[in-house]
N, C-alpha and C positions, 0 to 999 in steps of 0.2 A: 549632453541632454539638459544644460540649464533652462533649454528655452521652455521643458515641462512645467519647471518650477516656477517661470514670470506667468507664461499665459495661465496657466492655471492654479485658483486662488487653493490653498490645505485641502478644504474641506471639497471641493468639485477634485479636487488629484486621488484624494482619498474615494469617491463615487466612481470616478472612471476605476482607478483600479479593480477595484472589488466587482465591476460590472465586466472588465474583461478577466480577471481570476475566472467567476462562474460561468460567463462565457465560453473561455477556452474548456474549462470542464464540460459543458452541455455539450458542446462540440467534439470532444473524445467520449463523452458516452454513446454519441450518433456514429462513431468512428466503430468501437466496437462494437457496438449491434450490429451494426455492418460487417465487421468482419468476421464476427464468432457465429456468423449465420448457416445453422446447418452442423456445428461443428460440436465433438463428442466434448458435452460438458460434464462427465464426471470425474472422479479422482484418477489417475493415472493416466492424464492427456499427456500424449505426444507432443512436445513441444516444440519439435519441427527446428531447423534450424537456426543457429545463432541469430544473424541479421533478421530474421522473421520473427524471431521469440524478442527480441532488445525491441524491435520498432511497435509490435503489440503490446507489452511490458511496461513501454511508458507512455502509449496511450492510456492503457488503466493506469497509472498509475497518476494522469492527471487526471484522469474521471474522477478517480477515487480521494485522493490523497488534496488536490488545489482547495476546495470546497474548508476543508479543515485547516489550513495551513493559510487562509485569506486573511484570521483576526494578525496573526503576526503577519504577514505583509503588510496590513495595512497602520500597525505600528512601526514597520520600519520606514514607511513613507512618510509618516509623521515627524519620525525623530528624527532621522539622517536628511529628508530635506535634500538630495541629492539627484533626485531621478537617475538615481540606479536601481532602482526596485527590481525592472525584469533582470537584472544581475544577480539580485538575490535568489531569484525564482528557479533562472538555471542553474547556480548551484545545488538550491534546493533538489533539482531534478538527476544533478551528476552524485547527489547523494542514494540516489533510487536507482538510477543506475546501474551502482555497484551491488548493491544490495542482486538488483537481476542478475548480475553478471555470476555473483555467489551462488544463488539459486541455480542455475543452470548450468553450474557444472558440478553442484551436486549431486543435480538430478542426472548429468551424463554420467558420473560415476556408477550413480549405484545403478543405473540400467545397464553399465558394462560390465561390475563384475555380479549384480544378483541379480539378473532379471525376475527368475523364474520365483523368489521370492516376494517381490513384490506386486506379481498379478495377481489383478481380484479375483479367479476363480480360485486360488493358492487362501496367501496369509494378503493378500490385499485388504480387506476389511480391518485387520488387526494390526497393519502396518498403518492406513490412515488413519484409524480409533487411537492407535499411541501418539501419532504425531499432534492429533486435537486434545489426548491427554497431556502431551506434553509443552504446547501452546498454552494450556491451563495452569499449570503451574508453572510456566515461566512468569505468567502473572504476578505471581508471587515473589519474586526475584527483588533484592535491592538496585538490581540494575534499571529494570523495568520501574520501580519506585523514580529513583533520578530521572530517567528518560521524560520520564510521565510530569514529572515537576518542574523541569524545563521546557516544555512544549504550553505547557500551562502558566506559565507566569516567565517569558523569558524578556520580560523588561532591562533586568540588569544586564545580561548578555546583549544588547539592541545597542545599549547606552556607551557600553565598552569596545566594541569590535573595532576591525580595523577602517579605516579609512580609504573611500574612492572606488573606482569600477572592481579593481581585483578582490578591495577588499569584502566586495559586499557578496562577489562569489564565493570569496573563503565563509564569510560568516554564513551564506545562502546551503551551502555544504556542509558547515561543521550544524545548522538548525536539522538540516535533513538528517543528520548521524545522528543525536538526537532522537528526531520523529522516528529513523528505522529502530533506532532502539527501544524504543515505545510500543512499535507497532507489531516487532518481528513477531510475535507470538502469534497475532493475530492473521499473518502472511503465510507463517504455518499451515495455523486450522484454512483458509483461504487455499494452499495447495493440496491440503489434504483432502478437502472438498470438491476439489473441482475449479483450477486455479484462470479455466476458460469459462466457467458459469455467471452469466449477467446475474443470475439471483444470489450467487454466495458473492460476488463482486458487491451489491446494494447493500448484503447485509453488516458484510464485515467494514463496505465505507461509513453507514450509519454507526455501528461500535465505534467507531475511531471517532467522529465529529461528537459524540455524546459524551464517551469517556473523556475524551479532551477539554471538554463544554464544563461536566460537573468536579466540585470539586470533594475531597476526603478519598476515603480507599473502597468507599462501600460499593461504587457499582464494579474495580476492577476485582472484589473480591467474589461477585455475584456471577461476574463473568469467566472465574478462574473455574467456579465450580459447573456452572455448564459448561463450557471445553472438557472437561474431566469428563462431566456426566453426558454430553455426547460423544465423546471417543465410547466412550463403554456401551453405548446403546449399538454405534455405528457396528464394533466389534461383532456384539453378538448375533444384530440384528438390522443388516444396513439396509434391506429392502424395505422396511417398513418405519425409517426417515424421512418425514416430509422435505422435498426441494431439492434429496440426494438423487442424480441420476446412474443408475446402474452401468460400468461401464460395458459398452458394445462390445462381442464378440471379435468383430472383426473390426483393425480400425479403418477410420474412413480416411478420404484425401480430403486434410484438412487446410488444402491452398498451401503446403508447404514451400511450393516453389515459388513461391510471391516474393 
């Protein structure tokens, strides 16, 4: 892909990019509206099978995730000068990936051996209230510290990676491990809400582009105490959470055989 580099001068390589990053994200948020149409957005969605859960999965995850992750691509087109950016991108995305892949079999586990504890008419409330408690104070983690510090200034990592197509997917991969480790807290409270809802989908992309955006610990610590202090409300009181939808009695056909 040299010829990216002749026809088009830095600063026009740097404009296309960033116009197709937001692009392709406008274009997965039209994708999921589409397809979570009609479909039970509250905490303990079905998530249907493998191939259906992966191919939704990383639609939101470029809805969500490309928007934030554009200032460093658009450093790495800068500095590598290579026109491998969309190399970095899908690493970037085989980092998200796994992350789903984790997620969902999680969640197969514990629907096969506790279901009955984790439906909402049961300890459901108090099963989501912890996990958004516990997305909160993972905030608090040195992990989360690092994560959050290399998402945020990861210059010297851009300047050192390796070299060429493969290289720029390993570094595209090892940024997204990285981003997950940043964000998982947030991916949490995000399933614990309702991991098919367009509104906790807006809220928790907005966290991640601001959190990412400012710098010092004050807003992840601002943020650690609401996850806290909504699990507990969620707990005691989840009908009366704005934006939470109560989940359905019966569940619906949610196009799992797509």
């Amino acid at each position: 892909m040299k010829w990216f580099s002749v026809v088009f001068p830095l600063r026009e390589r740097q404009v296309l990019v960033a116009v197709s990053l937001l692009g392709a994200a406008l274009c997965a948020w039209i994708v999921c509206v589409e397809r979570m149409r009609g479909m039970d957005a509250g905490p303990g969605t079905d998530l249907g099978g493998l191939g259906w859960f992966l191919g939704i999965w990383l639609t939101m995850m470029a809805a969500m995730m490309l928007p934030s992750v554009a200032p460093t691509v658009l450093l790495f087109a800068s500095i590598r000068n290579e026109g491998h950016v969309w190399a970095f991108v899908v690493g970037y995305m085989l980092a998200w990936t796994g992350y789903g892949l984790i997620a969902y079999a999680v969640y197969r586990v514990v629907r096969a051996w506790a279901p009955s504890s984790v439906a909402w008419d049961a300890q459901g409330p108090w099963v989501a209230g912890g996990a958004l408690a516990t997305a909160g104070l993972y905030q608090l983690t040195p992990v989360k510290r690092a994560c959050l510090r290399h998402c945020r200034s990861p210059l010297h990592f851009l300047f050192h990676g390796p070299a060429g197509r493969v290289g720029a997917v390993r570094m595209g991969t090892a940024h997204g491990g990285y981003c997950v480790g940043c964000c998982t807290g947030l991916m949490v409270a995000l399933f614990a809400l309702g991991v098919m809802s367009l509104f906790w989908m807006a809220v928790v992309a907005g966290v991640v582009a601001v959190e990412k955006a400012l710098r010092g610990q004050a807003f992840s610590l601002m943020l650690a105490v609401a996850l806290v202090g909504l699990g507990i409300w969620i707990g005691v009181s989840p009908a009366s959470v704005p934006g939470l939808e109560q989940p359905k009695e019966k569940p619906m056909d949610m196009g799992l055989s797509r």
